[in-house]
C-alpha positions in Angstrom: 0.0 0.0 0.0 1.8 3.1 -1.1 1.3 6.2 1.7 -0.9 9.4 -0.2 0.5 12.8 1.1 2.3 15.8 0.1 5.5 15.3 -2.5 8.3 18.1 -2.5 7.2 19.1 -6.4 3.6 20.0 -4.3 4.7 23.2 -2.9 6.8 24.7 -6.3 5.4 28.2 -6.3 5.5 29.8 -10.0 7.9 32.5 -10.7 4.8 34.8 -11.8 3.3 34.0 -8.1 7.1 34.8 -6.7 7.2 38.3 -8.7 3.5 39.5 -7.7 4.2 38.8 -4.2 8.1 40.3 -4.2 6.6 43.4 -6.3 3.7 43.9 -4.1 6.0 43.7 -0.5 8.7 46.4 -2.3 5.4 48.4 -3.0 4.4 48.2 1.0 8.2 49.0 1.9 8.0 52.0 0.0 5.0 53.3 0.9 5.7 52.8 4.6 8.9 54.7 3.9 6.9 57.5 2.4 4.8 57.7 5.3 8.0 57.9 7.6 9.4 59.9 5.3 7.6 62.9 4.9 6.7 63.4 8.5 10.1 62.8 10.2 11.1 66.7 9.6 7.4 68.5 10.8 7.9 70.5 13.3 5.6 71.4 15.9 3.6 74.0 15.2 5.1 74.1 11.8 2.7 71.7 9.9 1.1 73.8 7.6 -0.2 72.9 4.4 2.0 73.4 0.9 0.0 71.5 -1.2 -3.6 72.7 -2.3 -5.7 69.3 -1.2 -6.2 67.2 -4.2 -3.3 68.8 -6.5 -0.5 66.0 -5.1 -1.0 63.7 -8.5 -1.0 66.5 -10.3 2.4 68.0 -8.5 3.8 64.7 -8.6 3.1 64.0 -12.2 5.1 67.4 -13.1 7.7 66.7 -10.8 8.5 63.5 -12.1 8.2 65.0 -15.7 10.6 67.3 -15.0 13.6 64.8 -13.7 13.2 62.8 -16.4 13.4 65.6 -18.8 16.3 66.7 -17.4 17.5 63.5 -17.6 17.0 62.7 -21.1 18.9 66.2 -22.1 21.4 65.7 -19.3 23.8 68.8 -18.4 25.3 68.2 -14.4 24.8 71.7 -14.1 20.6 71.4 -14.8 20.0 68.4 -13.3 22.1 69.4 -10.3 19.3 72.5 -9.6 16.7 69.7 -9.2 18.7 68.0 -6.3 18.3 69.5 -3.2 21.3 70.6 -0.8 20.2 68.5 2.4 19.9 64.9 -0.2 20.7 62.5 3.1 23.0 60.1 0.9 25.0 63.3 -0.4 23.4 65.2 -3.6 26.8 65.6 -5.7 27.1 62.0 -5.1 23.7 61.2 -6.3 24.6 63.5 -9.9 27.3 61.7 -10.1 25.4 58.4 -10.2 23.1 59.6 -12.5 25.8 61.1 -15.0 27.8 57.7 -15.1 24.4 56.2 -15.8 23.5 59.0 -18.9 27.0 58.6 -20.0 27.0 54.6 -20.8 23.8 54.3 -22.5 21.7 56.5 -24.5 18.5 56.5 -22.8 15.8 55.7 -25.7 12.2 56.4 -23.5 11.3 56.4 -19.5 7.3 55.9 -18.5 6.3 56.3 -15.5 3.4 54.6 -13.2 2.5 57.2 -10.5 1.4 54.4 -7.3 1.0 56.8 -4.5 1.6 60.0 -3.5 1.7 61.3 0.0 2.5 65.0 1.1 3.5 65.8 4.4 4.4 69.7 5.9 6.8 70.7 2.9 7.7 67.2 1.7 6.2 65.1 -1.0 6.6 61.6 -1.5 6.1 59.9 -4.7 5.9 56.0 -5.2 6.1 54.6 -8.6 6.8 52.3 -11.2 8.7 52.6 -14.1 9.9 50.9 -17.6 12.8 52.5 -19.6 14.6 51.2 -22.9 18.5 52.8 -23.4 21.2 51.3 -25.7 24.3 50.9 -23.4 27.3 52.2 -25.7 29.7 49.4 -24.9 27.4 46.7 -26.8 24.9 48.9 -28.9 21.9 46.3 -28.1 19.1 48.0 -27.0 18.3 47.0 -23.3 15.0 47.1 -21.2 14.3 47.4 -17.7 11.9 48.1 -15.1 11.4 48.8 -10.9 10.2 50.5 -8.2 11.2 53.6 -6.4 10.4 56.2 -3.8 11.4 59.9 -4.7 10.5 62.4 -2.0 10.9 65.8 -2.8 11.1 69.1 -0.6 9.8 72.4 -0.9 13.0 75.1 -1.2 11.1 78.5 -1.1 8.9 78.3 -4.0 10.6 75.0 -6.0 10.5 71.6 -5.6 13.8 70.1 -5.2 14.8 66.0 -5.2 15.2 65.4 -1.7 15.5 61.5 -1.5 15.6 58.3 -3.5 14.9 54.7 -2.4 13.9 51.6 -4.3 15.3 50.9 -7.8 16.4 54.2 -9.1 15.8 54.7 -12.7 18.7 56.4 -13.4 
């Protein structure tokens, strides 16, 4: 009499099941960054409100237009304007990253997904997903690829600067 139960090749889990579930826990990490994110620097007595309620998409949306832009006509000098002075990780650092990244493939198109978008005193975070196609120089093949990332931006007198990036940056 052979036993019934459980074999090993029972519990395979498929990749697509694996990807969902890894893509929707980078998704909570990110948002629960946000969160801490944007209210880690509110004073007391300082949280006042920046952003006209219902406008944040609308911000974010031009915000994030407005890196990649810079992005896709790369100068250090402009895109370093968009990075602001208190960047915890080091903003020249950060422009440096992004110019090596410029300079070894020609970036062909960036879209963007917009997930959430949580303001916060005189921060803005911005969760979202993204797909961009560049041509890496050294081989000439045009490459794809895709993540998702946390840009939080800060309100420096009457701009919007790049104040923070987590999650897979697209640069």
């Amino acid at each position: 009499m052979m036993k019934q139960g459980l074999s090993p090749s029972s519990f395979r889990i498929s990749d697509r099941f694996c990807r969902v579930f890894a893509s929707l826990l980078v998704l909570t990490a990110l948002t629960s960054y946000a969160w801490a994110m944007a209210g880690t620097t509110v004073e007391r007595g300082r949280a006042q409100k920046v952003i006209a309620p219902g406008k944040e998409r609308e911000i974010a949306d031009s915000l994030l237009s407005r890196i990649f832009d810079s992005y896709r006509g790369y100068t250090r000098g402009s895109f370093a304007d968009i990075v602001d002075d208190d960047f915890p990780s080091g903003g020249q650092s950060f422009v440096s990253g992004v110019e090596n990244s410029f300079y070894s493939a020609r970036p062909l198109d960036i879209e963007y997904f917009i997930n959430t978008v949580i303001p916060k005193g005189d921060k803005l975070a911005v969760s979202f997903s993204w797909n961009k196609k560049d041509v890496p120089f050294d081989t000439g093949s045009q490459r794809k690829s895709r993540g998702q990332c946390l840009f939080v931006f800060k309100k420096s007198g009457e701009e919007w600067k790049l104040y923070d990036v987590k999650g897979n940056s697209p640069f």
